[in-house]
C-alpha positions, 0 to 999 in steps of 0.5 A, a space after each residue: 530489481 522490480 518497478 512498481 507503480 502506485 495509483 488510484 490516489 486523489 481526494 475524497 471527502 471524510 468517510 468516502 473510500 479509495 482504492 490504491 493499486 500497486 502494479 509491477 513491471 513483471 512477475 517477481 518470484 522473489 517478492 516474499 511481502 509486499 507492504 504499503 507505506 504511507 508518509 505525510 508532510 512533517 512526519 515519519 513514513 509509517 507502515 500501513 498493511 502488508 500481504 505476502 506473496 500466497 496472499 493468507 497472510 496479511 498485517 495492518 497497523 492499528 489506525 487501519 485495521 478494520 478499515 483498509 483491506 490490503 489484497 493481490 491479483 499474482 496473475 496481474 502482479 498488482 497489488 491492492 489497498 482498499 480504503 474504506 471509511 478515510 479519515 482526515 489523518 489518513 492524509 498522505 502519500 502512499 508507497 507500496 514496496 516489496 521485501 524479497 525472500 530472505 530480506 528484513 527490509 524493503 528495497 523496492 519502493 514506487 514512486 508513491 500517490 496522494 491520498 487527501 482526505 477533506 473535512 
């Protein structure tokens, strides 16, 4: 079991950026990918990105892409969301969460922090 850590969230204006650090209690050799989440009040928590533990492979959702950057630093076992160009809708709290090795689904969930993002 690992204790991760989101932060970096706040409030930025439409078009401004943030970046979002996801940082575990301690190195997890078992972490196969590590995604982040995000969910906004009324709505279904939806993926965003994910990278997986070398950091080669990575996957975002089609309303990120182009725009949200998801990187790691294994060394400081923390994990990275560079949001670049924020819109309105990307409003919501954001979770990152680890999937081990062999494992579908995530079992390791933060505590999650809020993006808002004005008009």
């Amino acid at each position: 079991q690992v204790q991760l850590v989101e932060s970096g969230g706040g409030l930025v204006q439409a078009g401004g950026s943030l970046r979002l650090s996801c940082a575990a209690s301690s190195r997890t050799f078992s972490t196969a990918t590590t995604g982040w989440f995000r969910q906004a009040p009324g709505k279904e928590r939806e993926f965003v990105a994910s990278i997986n533990w070398r950091g080669d492979t990575t996957n975002y959702a089609d309303s990120v892409k182009g725009r949200f950057t998801v990187s790691r630093e294994n060394a400081k076992n923390t994990v990275y969301l560079q949001m670049n160009n924020l819109k309105p809708e990307d409003t919501a709290v954001y979770y990152c969460a680890a999937r081990r090795i062999s494992v579908n689904n995530y079992l390791d969930w933060g505590q999650g922090t809020q993006v808002t993002v004005s008009s």
